[in-house]
N, C-alpha and C positions, 0 to 999 in steps of 0.2 A: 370841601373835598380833602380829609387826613389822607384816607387810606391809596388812593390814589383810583386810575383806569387803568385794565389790564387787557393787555390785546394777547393778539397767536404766537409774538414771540418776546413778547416782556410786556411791561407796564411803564407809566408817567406816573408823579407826583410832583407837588409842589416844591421848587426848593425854598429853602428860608437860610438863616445864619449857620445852623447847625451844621449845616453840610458842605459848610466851604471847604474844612480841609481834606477831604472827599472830593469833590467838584474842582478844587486847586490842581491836586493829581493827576487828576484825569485832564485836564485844561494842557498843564504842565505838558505829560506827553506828549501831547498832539498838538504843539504852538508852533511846532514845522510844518506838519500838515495843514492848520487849520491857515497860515499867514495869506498865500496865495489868494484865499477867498473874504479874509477878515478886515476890518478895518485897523488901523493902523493902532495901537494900545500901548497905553504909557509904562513904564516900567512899573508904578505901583500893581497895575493890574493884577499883576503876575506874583501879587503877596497874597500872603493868608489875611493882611486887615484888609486886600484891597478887596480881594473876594467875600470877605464878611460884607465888609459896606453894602459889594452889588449884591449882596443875598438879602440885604435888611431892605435896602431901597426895591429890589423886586416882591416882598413880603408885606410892603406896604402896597403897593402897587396891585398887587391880588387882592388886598383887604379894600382898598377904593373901587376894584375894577378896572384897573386901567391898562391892567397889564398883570401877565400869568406865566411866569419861567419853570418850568418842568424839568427835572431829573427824568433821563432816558434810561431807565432799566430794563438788563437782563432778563429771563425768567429764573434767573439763581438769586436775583437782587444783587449784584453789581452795577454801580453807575457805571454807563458808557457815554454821557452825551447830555442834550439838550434840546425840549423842542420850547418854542416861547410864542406866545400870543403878544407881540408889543403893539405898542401905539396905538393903544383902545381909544374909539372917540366914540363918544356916545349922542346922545341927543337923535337929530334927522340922518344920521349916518349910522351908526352900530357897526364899526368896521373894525377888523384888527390886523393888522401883517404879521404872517405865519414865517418862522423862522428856525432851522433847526440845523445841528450837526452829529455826527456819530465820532465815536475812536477811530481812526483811521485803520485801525488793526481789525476794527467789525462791520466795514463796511460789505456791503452783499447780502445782507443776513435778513434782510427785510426789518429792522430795527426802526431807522426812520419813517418809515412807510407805515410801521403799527403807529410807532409816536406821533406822528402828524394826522393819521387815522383820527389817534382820540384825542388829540387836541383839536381836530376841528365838532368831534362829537360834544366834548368839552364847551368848546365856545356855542355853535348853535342850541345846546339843550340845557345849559348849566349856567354860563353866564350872560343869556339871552343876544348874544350877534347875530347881525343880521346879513355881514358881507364876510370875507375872512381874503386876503391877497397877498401874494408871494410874487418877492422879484428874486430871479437867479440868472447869474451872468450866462449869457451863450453859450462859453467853454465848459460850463459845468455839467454837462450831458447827462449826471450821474443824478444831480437834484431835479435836472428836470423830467427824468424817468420818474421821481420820486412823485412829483409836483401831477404828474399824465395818470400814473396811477390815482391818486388820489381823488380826480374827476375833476380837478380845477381846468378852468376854461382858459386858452390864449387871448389876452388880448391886447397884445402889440409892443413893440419894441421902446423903451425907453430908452433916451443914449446920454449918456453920462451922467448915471441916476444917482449913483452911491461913491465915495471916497472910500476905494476897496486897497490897502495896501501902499496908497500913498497914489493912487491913480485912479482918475473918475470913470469908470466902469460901468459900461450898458447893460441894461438888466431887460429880458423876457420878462414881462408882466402876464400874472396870471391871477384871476381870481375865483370865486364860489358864494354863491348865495344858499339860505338857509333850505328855498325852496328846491335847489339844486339839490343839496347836499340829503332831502327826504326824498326825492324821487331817486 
């Protein structure tokens, strides 16, 4: 997948190294907005080598399957974001955890909701999964509208799933199977 999936209000592709200092900017911006929900990130992070490195190691990571980080564009083609298939396991499982953020300044726009759209259209028809699961904190109302549109199923409360921000954070568990995701 070069060209990328295009939805109703932009499209996904893959990122790679090229687009770090692209993806930096956009990071950059939004690293007030995004802290509240993120995990805690070392100062390198926040470089152009550091963002190179996490582009090459997710470029590998697509070339294995094991994992698929997506540029969240526009329909003008401006990056705005990120939607990411990680933690592919394969074998009797086929499962991935669906992950994504937008610009804080584009949030509303139905952006994430196309990009998680074709990332999950991505994962069941392209890189053969068989499950796809998304955990979003409580307070996050706004991912889990995202999460409800999208047809993923509830299914129960996880409590101190994730080290969100320097504090273990209960996450809504939610997931979708391939059969789901055709009917």
């Amino acid at each position: 997948m070069t060209k990328g999936l295009t939805g109703d209000v932009g499209f996904i592709k893959l990122l790679g190294p090229d687009d770090a200092a692209e993806y930096l900017d956009v990071l950059r911006r939004n690293r007030e907005f995004l802290q509240p929900y993120e995990p805690a990130r070392p100062d390198a992070y926040w470089t152009l080598d550091g963002q190179r490195e996490q582009l090459e190691l997710a470029a590998r990571e697509a070339e294995a399957g094991t994992g698929f980080a997506f540029g969240i564009y526009e329909a003008g083609g401006s990056l705005v974001g990120r939607v990411a298939l990680a933690n592919v396991v394969r074998k009797a499982w086929q499962n991935a955890t669906l992950g994504y953020w937008v610009d804080g300044d584009r949030n509303g726009r139905g952006l994430a909701t196309t990009a998680s759209r074709l990332a999950l259209r991505f994962a069941f028809e392209d890189a053969g999964l068989h499950r796809v699961q998304a955990g979003v904190m409580p307070r996050n109302t706004r991912s889990i509208r995202v999460i409800e549109k999208l047809g993923m199923r509830f299914e129960g409360l996880t409590e101190r799933y994730l080290l969100i921000n320097g504090v273990w954070e209960d996450h809504r568990m939610y997931a979708i199977t391939r059969e789901e995701w055709q009917s």
